[in-house]
C-alpha positions as CSV (number, residue, x, y, z in Angstrom):
1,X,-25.4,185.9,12.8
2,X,-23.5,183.1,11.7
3,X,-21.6,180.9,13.9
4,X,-18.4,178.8,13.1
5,X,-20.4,175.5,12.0
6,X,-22.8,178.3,9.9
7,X,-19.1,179.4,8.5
8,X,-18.2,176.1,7.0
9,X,-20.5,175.3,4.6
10,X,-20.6,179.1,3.0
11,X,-22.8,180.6,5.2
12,X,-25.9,177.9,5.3
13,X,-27.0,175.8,7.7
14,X,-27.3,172.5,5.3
15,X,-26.0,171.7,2.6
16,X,-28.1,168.9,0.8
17,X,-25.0,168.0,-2.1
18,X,-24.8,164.4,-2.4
19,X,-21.2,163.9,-0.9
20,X,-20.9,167.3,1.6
21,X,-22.6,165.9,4.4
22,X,-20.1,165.8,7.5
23,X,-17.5,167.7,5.7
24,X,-16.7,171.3,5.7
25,X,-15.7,173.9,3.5
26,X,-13.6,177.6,4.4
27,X,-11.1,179.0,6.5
28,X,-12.5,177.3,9.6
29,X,-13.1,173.8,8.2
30,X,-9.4,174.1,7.1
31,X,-8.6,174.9,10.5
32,X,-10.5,172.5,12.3
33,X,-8.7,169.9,9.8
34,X,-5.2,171.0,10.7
35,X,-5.6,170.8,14.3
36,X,-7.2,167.7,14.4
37,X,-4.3,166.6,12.3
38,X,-1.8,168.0,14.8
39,X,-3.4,166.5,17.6
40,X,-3.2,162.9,16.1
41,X,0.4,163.2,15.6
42,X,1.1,164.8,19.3
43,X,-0.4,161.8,20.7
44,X,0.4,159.3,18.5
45,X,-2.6,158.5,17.1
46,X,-1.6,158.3,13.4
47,X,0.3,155.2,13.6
48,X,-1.3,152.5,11.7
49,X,-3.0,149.4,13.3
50,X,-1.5,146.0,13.2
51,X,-3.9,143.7,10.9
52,X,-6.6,141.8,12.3
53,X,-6.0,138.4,13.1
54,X,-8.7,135.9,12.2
55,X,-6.7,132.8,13.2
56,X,-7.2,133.4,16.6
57,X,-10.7,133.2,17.2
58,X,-12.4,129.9,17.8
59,X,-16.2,129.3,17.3
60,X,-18.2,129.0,20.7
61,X,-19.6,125.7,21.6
62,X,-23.3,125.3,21.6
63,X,-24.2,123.1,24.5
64,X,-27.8,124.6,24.3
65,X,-30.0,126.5,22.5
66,X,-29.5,129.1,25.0
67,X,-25.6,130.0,25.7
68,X,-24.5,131.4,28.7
69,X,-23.2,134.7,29.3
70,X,-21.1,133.5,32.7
């Protein structure tokens, strides 16, 4: 019997494509997709990130060869 991760990539347990790994294909993959998609915008994570800002960081000093973690 095939279960629902059997049911996404047309009935077999791998699929060894170059590409298809972690993805799905079928009514069920299509699902899965759709309420995942749902669920980002319900909680509002589909927003975009601000960028990252690399003027803010400032190199540690190295007072020894060994820097302290307190």
């Amino acid at each position: 019997m095939c279960w629902h991760w059997c049911a996404t990539r047309g009935g077999k347990d791998y699929d060894a494509r170059w590409g298809t790994r972690m993805t799905g294909e079928g009514p069920y993959a299509t699902l899965l997709r759709q309420r995942l998609d749902k669920a980002r915008e319900r909680y509002g994570l589909d927003v975009k990130l601000p960028g990252l800002r690399t003027d803010l960081f400032v190199a540690p000093k190295l007072e020894d060869k060994q820097m302290s973690l307190f």
